[in-house]
C-alpha positions in Angstrom: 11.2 -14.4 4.9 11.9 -11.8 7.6 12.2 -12.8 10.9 10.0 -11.0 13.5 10.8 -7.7 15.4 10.3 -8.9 18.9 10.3 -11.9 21.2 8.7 -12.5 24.6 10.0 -15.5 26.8 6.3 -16.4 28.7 9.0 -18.8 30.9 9.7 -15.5 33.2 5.9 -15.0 33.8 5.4 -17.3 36.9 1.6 -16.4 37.0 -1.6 -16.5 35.0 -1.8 -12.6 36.1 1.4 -11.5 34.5 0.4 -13.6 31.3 -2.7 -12.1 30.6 -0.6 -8.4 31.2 2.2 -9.2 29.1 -0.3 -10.4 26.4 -2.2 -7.0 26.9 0.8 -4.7 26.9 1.5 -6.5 23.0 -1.6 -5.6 21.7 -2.5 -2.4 23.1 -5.0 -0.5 25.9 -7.6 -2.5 25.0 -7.8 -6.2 22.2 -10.1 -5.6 20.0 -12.8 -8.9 20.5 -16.3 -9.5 19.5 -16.8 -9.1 22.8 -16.1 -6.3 26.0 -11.9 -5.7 26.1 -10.1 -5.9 29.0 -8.2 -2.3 29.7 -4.8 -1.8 31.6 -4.7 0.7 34.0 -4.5 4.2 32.4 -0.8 5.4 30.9 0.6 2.1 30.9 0.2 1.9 27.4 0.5 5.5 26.9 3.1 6.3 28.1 5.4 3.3 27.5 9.0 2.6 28.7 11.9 4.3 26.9 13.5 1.3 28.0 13.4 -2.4 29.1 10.8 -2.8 26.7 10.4 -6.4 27.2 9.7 -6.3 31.0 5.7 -6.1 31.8 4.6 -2.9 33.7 2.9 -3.2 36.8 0.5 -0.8 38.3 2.2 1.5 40.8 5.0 1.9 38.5 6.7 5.6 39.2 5.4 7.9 35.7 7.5 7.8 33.2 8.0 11.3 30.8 5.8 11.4 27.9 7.7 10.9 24.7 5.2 11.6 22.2 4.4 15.0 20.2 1.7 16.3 18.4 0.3 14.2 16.0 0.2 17.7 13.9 3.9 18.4 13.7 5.4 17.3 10.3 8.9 15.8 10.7 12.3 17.4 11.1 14.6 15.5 8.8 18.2 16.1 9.8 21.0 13.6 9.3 20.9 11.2 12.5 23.1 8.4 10.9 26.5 10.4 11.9 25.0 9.9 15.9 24.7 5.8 15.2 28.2 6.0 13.6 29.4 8.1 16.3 28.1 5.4 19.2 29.1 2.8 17.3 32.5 4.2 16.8 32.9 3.2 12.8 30.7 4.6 9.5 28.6 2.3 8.7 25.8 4.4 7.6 26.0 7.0 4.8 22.9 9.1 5.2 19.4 9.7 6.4 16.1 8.8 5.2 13.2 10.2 6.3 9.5 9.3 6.6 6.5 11.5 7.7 3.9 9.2 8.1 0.5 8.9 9.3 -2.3 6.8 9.9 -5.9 7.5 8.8 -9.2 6.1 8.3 -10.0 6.4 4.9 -12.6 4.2 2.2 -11.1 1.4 0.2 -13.2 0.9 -3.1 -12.1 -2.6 -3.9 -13.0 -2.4 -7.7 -15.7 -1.2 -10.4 -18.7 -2.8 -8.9 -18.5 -0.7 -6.0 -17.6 -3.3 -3.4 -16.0 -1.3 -0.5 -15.1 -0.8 3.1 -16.3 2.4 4.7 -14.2 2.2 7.8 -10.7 1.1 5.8 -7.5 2.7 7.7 -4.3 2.9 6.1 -0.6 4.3 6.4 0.1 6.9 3.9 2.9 10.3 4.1 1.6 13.2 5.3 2.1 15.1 1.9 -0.7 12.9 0.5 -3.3 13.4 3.0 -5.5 16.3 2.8 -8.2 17.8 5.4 -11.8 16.7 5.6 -12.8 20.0 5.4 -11.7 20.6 1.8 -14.3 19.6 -0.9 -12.8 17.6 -3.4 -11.7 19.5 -6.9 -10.7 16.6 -9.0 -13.2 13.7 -9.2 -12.7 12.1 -12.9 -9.8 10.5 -14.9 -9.2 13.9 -16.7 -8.9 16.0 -13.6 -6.4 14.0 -12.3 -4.5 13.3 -15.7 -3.5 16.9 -15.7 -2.1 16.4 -12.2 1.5 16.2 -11.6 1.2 13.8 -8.4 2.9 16.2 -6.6 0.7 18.2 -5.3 0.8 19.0 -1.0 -2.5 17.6 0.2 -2.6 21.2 2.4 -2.3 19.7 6.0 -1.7 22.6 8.7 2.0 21.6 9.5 2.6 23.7 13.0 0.9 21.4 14.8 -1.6 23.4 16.6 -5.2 21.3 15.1 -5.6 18.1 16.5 -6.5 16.3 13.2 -7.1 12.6 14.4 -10.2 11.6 12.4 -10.5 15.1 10.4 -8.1 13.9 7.5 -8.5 11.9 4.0 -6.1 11.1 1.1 -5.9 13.7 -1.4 -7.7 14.7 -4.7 -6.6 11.6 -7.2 -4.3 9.9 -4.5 -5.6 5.5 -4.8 -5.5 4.2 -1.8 -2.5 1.4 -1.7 -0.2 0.2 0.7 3.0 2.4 2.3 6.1 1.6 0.7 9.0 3.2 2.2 12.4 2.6 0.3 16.0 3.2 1.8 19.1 1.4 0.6 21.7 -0.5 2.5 23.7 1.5 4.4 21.2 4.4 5.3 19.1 5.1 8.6 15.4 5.3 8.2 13.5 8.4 10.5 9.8 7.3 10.9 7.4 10.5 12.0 4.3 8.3 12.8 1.4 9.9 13.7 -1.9 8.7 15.0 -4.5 10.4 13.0 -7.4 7.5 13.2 -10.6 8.6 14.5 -10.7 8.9 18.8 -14.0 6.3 19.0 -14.3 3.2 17.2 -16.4 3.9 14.0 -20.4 2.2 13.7 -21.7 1.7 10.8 -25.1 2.8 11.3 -24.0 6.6 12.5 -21.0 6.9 11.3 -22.3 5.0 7.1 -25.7 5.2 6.5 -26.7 8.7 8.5 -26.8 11.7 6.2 -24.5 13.8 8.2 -21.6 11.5 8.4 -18.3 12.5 7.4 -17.0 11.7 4.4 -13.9 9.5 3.8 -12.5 9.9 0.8 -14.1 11.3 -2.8 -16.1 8.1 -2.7 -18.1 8.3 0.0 -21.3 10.0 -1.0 -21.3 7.9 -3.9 -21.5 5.1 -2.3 -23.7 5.4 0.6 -26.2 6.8 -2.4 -26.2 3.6 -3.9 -26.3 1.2 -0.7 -29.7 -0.4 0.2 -32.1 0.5 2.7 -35.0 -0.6 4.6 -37.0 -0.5 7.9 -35.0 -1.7 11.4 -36.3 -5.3 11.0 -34.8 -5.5 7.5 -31.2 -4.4 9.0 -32.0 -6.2 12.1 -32.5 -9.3 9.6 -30.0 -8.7 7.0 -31.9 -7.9 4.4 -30.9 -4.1 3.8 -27.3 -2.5 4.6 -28.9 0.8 6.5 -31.9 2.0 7.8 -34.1 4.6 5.7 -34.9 6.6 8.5 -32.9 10.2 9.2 -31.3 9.7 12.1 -30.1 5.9 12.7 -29.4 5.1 16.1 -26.6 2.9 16.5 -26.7 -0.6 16.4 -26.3 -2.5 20.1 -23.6 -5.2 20.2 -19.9 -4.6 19.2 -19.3 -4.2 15.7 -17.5 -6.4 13.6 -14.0 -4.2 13.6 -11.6 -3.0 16.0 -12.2 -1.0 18.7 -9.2 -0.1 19.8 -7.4 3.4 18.2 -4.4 2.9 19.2 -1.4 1.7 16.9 2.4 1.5 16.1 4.7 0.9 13.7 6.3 -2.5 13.6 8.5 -3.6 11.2 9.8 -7.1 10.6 13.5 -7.8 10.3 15.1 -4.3 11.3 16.8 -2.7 14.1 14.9 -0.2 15.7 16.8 2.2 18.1 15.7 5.6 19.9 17.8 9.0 20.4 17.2 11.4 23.2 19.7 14.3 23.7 22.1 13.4 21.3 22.5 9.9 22.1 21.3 6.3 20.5 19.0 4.7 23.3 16.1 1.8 23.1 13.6 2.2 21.1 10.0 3.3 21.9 7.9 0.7 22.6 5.5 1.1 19.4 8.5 1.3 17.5 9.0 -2.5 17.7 4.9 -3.3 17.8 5.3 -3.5 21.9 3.1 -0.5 22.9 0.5 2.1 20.9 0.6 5.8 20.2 -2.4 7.6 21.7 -5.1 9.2 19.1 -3.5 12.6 17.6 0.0 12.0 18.9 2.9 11.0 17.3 6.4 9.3 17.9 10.0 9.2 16.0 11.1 5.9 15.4 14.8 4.4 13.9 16.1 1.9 12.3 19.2 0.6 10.8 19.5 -0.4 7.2 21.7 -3.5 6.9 20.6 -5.9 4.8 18.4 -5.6 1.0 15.2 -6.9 0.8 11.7 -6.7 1.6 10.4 -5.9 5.0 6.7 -5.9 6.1 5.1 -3.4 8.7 2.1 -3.2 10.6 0.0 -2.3 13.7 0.5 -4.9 16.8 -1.8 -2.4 19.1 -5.2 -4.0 17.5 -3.8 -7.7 16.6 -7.2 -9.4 17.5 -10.7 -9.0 16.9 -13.3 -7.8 14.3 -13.9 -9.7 10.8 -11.7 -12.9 10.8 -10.3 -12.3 14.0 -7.5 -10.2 12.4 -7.7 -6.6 14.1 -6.5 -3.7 12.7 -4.3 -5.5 9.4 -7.9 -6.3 7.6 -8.5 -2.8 7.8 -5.6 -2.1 5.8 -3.0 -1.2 8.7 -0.1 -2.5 6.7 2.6 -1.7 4.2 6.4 -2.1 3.7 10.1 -1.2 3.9 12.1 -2.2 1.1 15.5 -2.0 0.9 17.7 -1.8 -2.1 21.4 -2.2 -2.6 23.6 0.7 -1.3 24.1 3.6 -4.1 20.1 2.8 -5.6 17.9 5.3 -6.8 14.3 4.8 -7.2 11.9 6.7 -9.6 8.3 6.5 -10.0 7.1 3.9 -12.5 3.6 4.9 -13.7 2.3 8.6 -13.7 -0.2 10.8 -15.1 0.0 12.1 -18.9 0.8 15.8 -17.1 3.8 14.0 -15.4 4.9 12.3 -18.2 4.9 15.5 -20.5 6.9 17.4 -17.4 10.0 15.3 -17.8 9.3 14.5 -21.5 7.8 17.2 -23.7 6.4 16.1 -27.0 9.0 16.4 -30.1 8.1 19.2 -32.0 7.1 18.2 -35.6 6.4 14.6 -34.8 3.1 12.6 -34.1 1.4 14.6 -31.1 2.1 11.0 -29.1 5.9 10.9 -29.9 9.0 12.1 -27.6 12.3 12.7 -29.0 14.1 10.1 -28.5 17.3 11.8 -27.8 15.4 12.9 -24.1 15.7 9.4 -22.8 19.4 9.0 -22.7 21.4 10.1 -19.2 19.6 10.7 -15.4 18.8 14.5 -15.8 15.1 13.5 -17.3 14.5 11.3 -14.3 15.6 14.4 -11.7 12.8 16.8 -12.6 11.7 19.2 -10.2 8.2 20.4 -10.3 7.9 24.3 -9.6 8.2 24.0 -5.9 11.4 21.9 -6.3 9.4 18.8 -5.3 10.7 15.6 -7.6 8.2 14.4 -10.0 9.7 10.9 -10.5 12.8 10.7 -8.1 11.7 9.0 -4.8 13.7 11.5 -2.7 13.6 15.1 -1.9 17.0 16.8 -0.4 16.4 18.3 3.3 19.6 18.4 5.3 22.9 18.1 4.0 23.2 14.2 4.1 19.2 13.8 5.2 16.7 13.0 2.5 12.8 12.9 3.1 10.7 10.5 1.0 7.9 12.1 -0.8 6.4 9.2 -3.0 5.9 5.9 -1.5 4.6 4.4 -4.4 3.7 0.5 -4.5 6.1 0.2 -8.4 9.4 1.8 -9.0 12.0 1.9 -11.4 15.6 1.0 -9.4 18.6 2.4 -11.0 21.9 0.7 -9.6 25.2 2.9 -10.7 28.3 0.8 -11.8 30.1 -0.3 -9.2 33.5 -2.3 -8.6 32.1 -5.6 -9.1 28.8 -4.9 -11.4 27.7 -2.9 -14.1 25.2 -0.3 -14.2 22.0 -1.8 -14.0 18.4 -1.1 -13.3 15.1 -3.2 -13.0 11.4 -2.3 -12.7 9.9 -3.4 -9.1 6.3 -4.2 -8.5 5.0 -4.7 -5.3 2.5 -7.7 -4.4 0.2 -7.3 -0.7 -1.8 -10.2 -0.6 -4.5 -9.7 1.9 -7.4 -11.7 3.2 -10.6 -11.6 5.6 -11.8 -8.3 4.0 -14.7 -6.5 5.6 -16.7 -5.6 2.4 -20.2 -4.1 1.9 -21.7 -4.2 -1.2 -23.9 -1.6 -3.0 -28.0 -2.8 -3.4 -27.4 -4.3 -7.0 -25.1 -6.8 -4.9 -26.8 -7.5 -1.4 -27.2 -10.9 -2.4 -23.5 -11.8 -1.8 -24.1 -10.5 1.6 -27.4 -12.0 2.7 -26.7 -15.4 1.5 -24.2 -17.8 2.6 -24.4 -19.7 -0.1 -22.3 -17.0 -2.1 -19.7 -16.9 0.8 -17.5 -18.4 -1.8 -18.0 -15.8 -4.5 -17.6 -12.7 -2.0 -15.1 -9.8 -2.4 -13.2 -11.9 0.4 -9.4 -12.0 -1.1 -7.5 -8.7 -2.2 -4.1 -7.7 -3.5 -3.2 -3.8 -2.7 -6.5 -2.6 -1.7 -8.2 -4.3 -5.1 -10.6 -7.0 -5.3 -12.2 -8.7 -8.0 -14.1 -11.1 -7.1 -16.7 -13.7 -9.2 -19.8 -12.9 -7.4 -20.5 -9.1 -8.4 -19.1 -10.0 -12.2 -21.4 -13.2 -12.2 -24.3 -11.0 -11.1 -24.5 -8.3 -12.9 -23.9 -10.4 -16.5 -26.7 -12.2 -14.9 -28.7 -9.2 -13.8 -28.1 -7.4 -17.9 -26.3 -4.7 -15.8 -22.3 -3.2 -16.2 -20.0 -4.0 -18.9 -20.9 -7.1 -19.6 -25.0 -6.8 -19.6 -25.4 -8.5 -23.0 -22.2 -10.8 -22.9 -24.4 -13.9 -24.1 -21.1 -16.2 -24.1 -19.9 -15.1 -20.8 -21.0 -18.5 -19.1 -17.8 -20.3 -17.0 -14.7 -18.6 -15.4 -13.0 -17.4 -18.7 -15.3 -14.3 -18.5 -14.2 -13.7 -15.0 -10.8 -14.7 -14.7 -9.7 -11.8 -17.8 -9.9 -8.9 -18.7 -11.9 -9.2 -21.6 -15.0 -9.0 -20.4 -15.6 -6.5 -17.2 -12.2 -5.0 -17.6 -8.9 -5.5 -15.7 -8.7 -6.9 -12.0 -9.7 -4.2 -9.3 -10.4 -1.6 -11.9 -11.2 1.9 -10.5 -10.8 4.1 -14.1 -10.8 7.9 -12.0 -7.4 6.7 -10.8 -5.2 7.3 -14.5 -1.9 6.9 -13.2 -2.7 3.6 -10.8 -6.4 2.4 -12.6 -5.7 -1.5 -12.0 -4.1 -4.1 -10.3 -2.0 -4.5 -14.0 1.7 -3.6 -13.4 3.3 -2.2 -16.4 6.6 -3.1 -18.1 8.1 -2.8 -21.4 9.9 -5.8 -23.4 13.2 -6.9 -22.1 12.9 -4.7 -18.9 14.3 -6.9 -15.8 11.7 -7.3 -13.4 11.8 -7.9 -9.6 8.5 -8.7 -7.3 8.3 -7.9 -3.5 5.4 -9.9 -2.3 4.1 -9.4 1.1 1.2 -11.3 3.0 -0.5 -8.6 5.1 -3.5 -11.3 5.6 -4.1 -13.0 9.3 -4.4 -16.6 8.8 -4.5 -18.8 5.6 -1.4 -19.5 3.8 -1.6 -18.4 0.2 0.6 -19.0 -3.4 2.1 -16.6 -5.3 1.9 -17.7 -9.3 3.4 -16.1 -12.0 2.5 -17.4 -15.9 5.2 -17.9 -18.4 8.4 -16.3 -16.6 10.2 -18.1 -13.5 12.5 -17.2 -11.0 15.5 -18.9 -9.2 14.9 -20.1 -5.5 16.4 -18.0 -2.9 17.4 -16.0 -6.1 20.5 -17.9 -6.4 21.2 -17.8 -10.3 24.6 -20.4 -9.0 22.7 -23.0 -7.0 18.6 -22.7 -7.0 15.8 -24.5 -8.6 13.7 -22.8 -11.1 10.4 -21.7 -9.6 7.3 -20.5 -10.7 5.4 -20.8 -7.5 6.0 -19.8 -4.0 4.3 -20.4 -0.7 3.7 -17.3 1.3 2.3 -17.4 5.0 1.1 -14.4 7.2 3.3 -11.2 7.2 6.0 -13.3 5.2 7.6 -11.2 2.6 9.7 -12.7 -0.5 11.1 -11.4 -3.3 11.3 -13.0 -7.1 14.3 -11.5 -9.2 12.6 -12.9 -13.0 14.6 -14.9 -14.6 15.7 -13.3 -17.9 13.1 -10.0 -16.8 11.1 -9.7 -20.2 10.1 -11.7 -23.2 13.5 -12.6 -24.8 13.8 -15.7 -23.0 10.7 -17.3 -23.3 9.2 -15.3 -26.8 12.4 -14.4 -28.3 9.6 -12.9 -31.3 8.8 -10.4 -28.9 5.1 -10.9 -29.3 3.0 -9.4 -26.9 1.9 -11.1 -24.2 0.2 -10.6 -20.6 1.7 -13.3 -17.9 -1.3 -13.4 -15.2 -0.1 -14.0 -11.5 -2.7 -15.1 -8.7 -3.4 -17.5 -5.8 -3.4 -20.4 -6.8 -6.1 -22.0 -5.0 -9.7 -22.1 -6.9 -12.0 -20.2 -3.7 -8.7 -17.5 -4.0 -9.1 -16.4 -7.5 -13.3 -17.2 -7.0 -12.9 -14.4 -4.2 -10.9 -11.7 -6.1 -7.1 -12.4 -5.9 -5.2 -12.4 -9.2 -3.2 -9.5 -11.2 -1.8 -9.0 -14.3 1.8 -7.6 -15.4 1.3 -6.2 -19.0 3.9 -5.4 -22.0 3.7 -2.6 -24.6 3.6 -3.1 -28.2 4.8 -0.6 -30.2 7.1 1.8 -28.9 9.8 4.5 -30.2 12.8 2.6 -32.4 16.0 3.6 -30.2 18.1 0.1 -30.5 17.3 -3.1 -32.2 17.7 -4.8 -28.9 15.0 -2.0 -27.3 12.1 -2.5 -29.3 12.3 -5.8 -30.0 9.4 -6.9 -32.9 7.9 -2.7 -32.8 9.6 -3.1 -36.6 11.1 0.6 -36.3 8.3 2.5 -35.5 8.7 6.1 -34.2 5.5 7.0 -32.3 3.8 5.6 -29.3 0.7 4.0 -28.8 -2.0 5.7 -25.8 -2.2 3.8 -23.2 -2.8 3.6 -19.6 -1.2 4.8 -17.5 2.0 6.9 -18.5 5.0 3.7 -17.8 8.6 5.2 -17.4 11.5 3.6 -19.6 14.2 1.8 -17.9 17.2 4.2 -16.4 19.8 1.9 -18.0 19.7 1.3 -21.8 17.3 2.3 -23.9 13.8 0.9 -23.6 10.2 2.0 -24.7 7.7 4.0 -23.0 3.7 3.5 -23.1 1.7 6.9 -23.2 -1.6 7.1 -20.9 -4.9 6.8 -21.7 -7.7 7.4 -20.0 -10.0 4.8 -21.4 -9.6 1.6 -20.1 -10.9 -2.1 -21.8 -14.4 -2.9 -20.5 
């Protein structure tokens, strides 16, 4: 568990006036309610502090300089640990890592059945983000298989366009959760910008009208297949958006935040501020005190002290909308992790282009098989693409001793060099968000699950990284003879929607190759270590993992073995598994598929559960490797493309685009 960023003492706030301010100045210009929001007067909010953070500005205040810059302008990455060394008077920290990072409203598809939020805002780097403007060029598994992941989504970078609400991931990019890695040891630069549309969105102009923008490659799609109907029928319920061609917006305030604002807070480290040269506080949004204004942007700081996992979010909007949660059912959320100092983190899964970039096939061999003198030594791992932009390595040099992260994906593969103490050692790392309270519309096969309140139960409601897979839809359409399991006869009871054998794997979206599932891949024997986050606002869920276990407080000297953990709002853990693979508990090496989920029976009814899956057969490089793959020299298609292990020799699983279901 991390601790929390901030602390307010309401015992210096003598009045009922100052309370209601100081609660104001935490959540931004304006709380998002189901109902009008109160508003500070202008710039307080705007144009926070630089310092005494804590203290509640009152109006008539003397105007303090605007800190913020242009939500265009990419960041300058330059090493800023040797100025916190320098104040501090010692050298503590080794080097910089940098983060350009923006928010965005963007639309979360939740799984096959089309269940999906159209107004969904996330965090993602601004080399994944591409304009509105430009018309999507790869839409299906095979486009983006030949991808490299690398790609620049093609923002402007001088800063000139104001871009709030004119931006979308780019072509093949899932949407998941922000994680930003640095090791012990380093300082972390955050360029956050504020891309998020100026006014609030409605669903009714901004969904079901023809000329909405789009957001995201799914858009279209989806609003195609929503139902419609007259203005009593959406008045009632009964249909999602009105047939006419120009819907007029719907009276009331809608059932998400209002407010625009946001900032960038993140549990358990020490934010700081520079200005000319010198460490100062930090920004208020730094530390989830104030918000950055729509298409402006702020630098915030951190020191790097301690390993483990750190969960971020957006205080500006902390109230309000669908289970009273703000802006963090939306998606606002994500993660710093921190690994030991000296780490270096690769990509874990990639596209079959990726895959044959750092590992051509061997000439003369099965057209799946690599040679397996390729996957010895770090050099594989370091690939450049041909704009010198890492394929798997996490980090791109910018400065000497400043390094700018350019994949912040949810799995990595953590290579730890020998050191005094330990030997060299790596370990695959999955990341786990579980969020709740999701605002979900359904497409017209599915409007029963959001007319009726007797399927509140069986509702897309519970999701882990952006993916839900919920009973009601799968119930339905076996029900209905529709999707991949129309003429299942046997599917009857929760076997048929608690696997994969059936309707596929959990949160299944098959045009995303390299990320198609909430499945996280491994390979036998590879040591394994979860970061689970809860990014949901109120319910207190369980993490369970089948079949492996992990000591508590990962303590291998003094804790208990667990195979369960108790996680509560924007708590974060990690689980080092004991033993990592199969050779503990199936020292065979048979195959096997260890589910982990909530616990609780309306959790898994409303979509939470995941899977981590093992490859079979694999290239014979050590007994030890390969395990029960009985020497086998080629390598079974699969998806998506799963790295070996750095350290040793392990097998690798090949892509493929067609998925179970």
């Amino acid at each position: 568990m991390t601790p929390a960023p901030y602390s307010v003492s309401f015992r210096l706030l003598k009045s009922a006036t100052a309370a209601a301010l100081a609660l104001l100045a935490l959540g931004g210009t304006a709380l998002a309610q189901d109902g009008p929001g109160l508003s500070l007067p202008p710039g307080l909010i705007e144009r926070p502090p630089l310092s005494e953070r804590v203290r509640v500005p009152w109006p008539g205040d003397p105007p303090v300089a605007d800190p913020t810059l242009a939500g265009g302008l990419p960041v300058d990455c330059q090493p800023v640990h040797e100025l916190v060394n320098r104040a501090e008077n010692g050298t503590r920290f080794g080097r910089t890592i940098c983060a350009d990072v923006v928010a965005l409203d963007q639309t979360l598809v939740y799984n096959r059945f089309g269940s999906f939020n159209p107004f969904g805002m996330l965090y993602a780097l601004r080399r994944d983000v591409a304009p509105l403007s430009a018309v999507p060029t790869a839409i299906d598994a095979d486009a983006c298989d030949a991808m490299l992941g690398t790609e620049p989504g093609g923002l402007a970078a001088d800063g000139a366009e104001r871009l709030a609400g004119k931006v979308r991931l780019k072509d093949c990019k899932r949407p998941r959760p922000i994680v930003l890695r640095a090791n012990v040891g380093d300082v972390l630069h955050v360029r956050m910008a504020n891309l998020l549309k100026p006014a609030a969105p409605d669903l009714s102009a901004d969904f079901c009208a023809a000329g909405a923008a789009a957001r995201g490659q799914d858009f279209d799609a989806l609003r195609n297949e929503v139902s419609r109907g007259d203005a009593v029928q959406v008045a009632h319920g009964e249909r999602l958006c009105d047939r006419s061609a120009s819907p007029q917006p719907r009276p009331g305030i809608p059932d998400w935040p209002t407010e625009r604002g946001l900032n960038f807070a993140v549990q358990g480290l020490s934010a700081f501020g520079l200005a000319g040269g010198e460490v100062t506080p930090a920004h208020d949004a730094c530390v989830g005190l104030g918000a950055i204004p729509v298409d402006r942007a702020i630098d915030c700081y951190y020191r790097i002290e301690r390993e483990g996992p750190f969960f971020l979010t957006s205080t500006a909007a902390p109230a309000g909308g669908q289970g009273d949660g703000g802006s963090l059912v939306h998606g606002l959320f994500g993660a710093v992790v921190v690994e030991n100092a000296g780490s270096e983190w690769f990509r874990s899964q990639t596209t079959q282009a990726a895959f044959r970039a750092v590992w051509p096939a061997a000439a003369g061999t099965p057209r799946h098989a690599v040679d397996p003198a390729t996957l010895t030594g770090l050099a594989a791992y370091r690939t450049l693409d041909k704009d010198q932009v890492p394929i798997l390595a996490m980090l791109q040099p910018r400065a000497e001793g400043a390094f700018e992260i350019v994949h912040s994906d949810l799995n990595a593969i953590v290579h730890s060099p020998a050191a005094e103490a330990a030997p060299e050692k790596s370990f695959r790392e999955f990341g786990v968000f579980f969020h709740d309270e999701l605002k979900t519309f359904y497409t017209r096969n599915f409007d029963e699950l959001g007319q009726f309140e007797q399927l509140a139960g069986a509702r897309d409601g519970f999701a882990i990284n952006y993916g839900a897979s919920g009973m009601g839809t799968l119930l339905l359409a076996n029900r209905k003879g529709i999707g991949p399991a129309a003429n299942c006869a046997e599917c009857l009871y929760e076997e048929f929607f608690l696997t994969s054998w059936a309707n596929g794997d959990p949160a299944l979206l098959e045009h995303f190759p390299d990320d198609p599932s909430n499945v996280h891949h491994s390979y036998l024997n590879d040591a394994v270590v979860y970061r689970n986050f809860h990014a949901g606002p109120k319910e207190t869920h369980v993490f369970h993992l089948h079949a492996h276990q992990w000591f508590a407080g990962n303590d291998k000297g003094r804790g208990a073995y667990l195979d369960s953990q108790t996680v509560a709002p924007q708590q974060a853990f990690s689980y080092d598994i004991y033993g990592g693979g199969l050779d503990v508990y199936h020292p065979s090496g048979d195959p096997h598929r260890p589910g982990w989920f909530e616990t609780l029976g309306p959790a898994t009814a409303t979509g939470r559960s995941g899977i981590r899956s093992f490859t079979v057969i694999c290239i014979r490089i050590s007994p030890r490797a390969c395990g029960s793959c009985g020497g086998s020299t080629t390598c079974w298609r699969t998806a998506p493309a799963s790295f070996p292990m750095v350290s040793g020799s392990r097998a690798f699983r090949w892509p493929r685009t067609r998925m179970r279901g």
